[in-house]
Structures are given as C-alpha cells and as structure tokens.
C-alpha positions in Angstrom: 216.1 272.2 139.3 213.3 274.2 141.1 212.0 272.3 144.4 208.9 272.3 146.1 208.6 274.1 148.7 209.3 272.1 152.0 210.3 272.5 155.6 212.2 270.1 157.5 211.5 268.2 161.0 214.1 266.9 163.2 214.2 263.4 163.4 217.8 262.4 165.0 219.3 265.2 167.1 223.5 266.4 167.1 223.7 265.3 170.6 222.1 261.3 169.2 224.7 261.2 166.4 227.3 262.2 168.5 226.7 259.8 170.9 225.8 256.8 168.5 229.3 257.7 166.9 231.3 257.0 170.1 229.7 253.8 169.8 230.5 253.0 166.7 234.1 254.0 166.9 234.2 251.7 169.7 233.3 248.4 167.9 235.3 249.4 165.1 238.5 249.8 167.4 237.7 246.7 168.6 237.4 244.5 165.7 240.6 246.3 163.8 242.9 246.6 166.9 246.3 245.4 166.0 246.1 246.8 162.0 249.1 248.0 160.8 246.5 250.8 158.9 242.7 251.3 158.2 242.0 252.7 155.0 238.6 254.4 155.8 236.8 254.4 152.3 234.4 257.2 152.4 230.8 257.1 149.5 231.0 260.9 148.3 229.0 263.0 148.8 226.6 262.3 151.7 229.3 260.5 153.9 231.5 263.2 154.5 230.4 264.4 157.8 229.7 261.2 159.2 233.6 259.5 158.4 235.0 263.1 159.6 233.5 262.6 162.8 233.9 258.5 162.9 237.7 258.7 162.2 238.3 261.7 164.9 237.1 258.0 167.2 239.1 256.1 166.5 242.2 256.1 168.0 244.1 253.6 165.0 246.1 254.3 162.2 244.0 255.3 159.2 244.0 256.4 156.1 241.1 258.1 154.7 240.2 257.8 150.8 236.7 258.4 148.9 234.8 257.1 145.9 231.9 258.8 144.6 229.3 256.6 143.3 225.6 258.3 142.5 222.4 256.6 141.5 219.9 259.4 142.5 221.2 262.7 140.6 218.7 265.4 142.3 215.7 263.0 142.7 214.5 261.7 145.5 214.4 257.7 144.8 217.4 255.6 143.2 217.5 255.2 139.5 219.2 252.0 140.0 221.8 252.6 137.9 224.8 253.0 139.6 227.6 255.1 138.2 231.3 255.6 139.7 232.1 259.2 139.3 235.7 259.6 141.1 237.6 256.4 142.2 239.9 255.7 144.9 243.3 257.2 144.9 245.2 254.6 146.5 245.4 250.5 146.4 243.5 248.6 149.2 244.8 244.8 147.7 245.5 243.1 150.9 244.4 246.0 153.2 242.0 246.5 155.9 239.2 248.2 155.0 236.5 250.3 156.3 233.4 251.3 153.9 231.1 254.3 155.3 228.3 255.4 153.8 225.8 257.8 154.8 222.4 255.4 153.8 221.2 252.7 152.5 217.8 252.5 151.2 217.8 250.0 147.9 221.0 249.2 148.6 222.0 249.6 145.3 224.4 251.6 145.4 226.7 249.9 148.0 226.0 246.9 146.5 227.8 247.8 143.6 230.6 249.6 145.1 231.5 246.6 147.4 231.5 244.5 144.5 233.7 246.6 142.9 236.0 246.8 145.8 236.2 242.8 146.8 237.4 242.9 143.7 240.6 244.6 144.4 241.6 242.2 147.4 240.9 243.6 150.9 242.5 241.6 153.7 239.1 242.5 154.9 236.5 244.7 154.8 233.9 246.3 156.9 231.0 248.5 156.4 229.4 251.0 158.6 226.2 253.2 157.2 225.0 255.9 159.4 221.1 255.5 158.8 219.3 252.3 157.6 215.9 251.9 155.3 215.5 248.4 156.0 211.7 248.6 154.5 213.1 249.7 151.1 215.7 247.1 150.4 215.8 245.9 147.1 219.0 244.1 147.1 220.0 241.7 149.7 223.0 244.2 151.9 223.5 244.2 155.1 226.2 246.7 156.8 228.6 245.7 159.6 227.6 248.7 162.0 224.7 250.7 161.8 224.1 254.1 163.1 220.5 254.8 163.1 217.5 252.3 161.4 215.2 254.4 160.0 211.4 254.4 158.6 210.1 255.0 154.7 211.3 258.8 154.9 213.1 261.2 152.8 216.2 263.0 155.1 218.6 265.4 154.9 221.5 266.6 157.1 224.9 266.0 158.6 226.4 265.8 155.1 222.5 264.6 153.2 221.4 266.5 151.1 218.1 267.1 148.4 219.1 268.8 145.5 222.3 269.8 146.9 220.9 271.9 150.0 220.8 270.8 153.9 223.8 269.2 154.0 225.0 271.6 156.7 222.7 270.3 159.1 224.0 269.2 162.6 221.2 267.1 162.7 219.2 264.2 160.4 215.9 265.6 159.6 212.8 265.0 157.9 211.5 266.4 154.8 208.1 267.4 154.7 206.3 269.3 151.8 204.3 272.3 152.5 202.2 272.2 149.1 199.8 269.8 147.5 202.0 268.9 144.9 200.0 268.9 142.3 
C-alpha cells in the first residue's frame, strides 16, 4: 500500500511517557498488591512498547501473554469488525488480569476482546490503555488507567504504527499530510 506523503509532529514526548508510566505502574501495584501473579495481557501489535516498559514498573509477579486482535488492517479508521488473529497461550480462569492496549478510539476493538476474555473467568481484570479518543467512542468502554487522553488525531509511535512504519518512535506523534490529497 503506497502512502501519502506525510511528516509527523510530536505531540507526547519520551520523557511524558516515561514519566506517566511510573504513575501507572504505581496504581497498578497498588490495586494488585498481594497477587500470587499478574498475567499482563498485551493487544498485539501497538501495545508492545508500552507493556515492555509498564511491566519493567512493577515490582509484582507477572506473567506477560499477548493476543492480537485487528480491526483497522493499514487504514486509518476502524472497520468495525473485529478479528482475533493469535490467542492467548496460557489460561487466565480465576487469575488476575491486566489488559493493555495501546488506544482506544471506537472502542471496538477492546470491547470485543474483554468480552472474549470475561468469558474465560478472571478473578479480576483490569485495563490500562496508553492514549484515549474519548471524542470517537462508539461503544460504551471505559479503561481502568489511562495514560494520555487525546484529541480527534491520527498518531503513531512508541509501538503505533500507519501502514506498519513509525512504530520505533520514542515518542507519540502526530500525523500530518504534506499533499492535497486529492
């Protein structure tokens, strides 16, 4: 898939993530302190940075796993059809459980997946998103922790990406078209 050309402005720096991170890991140690084990659930791909990062915080016994759900392909909106493309490896029935994700926008997406996974039996579950679209929820979600709330805008970075490219970014950035697109 060709792209338009674009360039990219910084919206939330390294130094912002890192910090808002330390945070995070802080409530989350709270809430979960005396769990025999956390199984951290990463949403392939986008999260991957992000939960690296997050579970280097937390100083409690976890176990990471990762499902891969998609609904936007290449594009840049949600098709609204969700589709599981790798599942978890391991059981989470009576388990504490951590759900990250790297954005929610419709919210269909984690929607679905948490559907899918209250229906294996947590002892509990959690969720914590790194960036928040409030203003393009479609389906009533909210997340336990949230890193960043965000405006109407297409980002990539620190694991995003658009069309596969930018996830290297330390940072969250913008992405802003340099032609008419017409």
């Amino acid at each position: 898939m060709a792209t338009r050309p674009y360039v990219i402005d910084q919206m939330i720096s390294a130094k912002s993530i890192a910090a808002r991170i330390e945070e995070l890991a802080a409530e989350i140690r709270t809430r979960f302190a005396g769990t025999d084990k956390l199984i951290v659930v990463g949403l392939l791909r986008g999260s991957f940075v992000f939960i690296a990062d997050l579970v280097r915080e937390l100083d409690l016994p976890v176990e990471v796993d990762f499902l891969e759900a998609s609904s936007y392909g290449d594009g840049m909106r949600s098709s609204r059809e969700v589709r599981i493309l790798k599942d978890l490896r391991g059981e989470i029935a009576g388990r504490d459980v951590l759900v990250v994700e790297d954005i929610v926008d419709t919210g269909f997406t984690l929607h679905h997946v948490l559907h899918l996974l209250r229906s294996r039996n947590p002892a509990r579950m959690e969720v914590c998103v790194l960036l928040d679209k409030p203003t393009r929820r479609e389906v009533d979600i909210k997340a336990t922790w949230t890193g960043f709330e965000i405006p109407d805008e297409f980002v990539v970075g620190y694991g995003i990406d658009f069309a596969q490219r930018n996830r290297n970014l330390p940072f969250i950035g913008k992405v802003r078209f340099t032609d008419t697109g017409e």
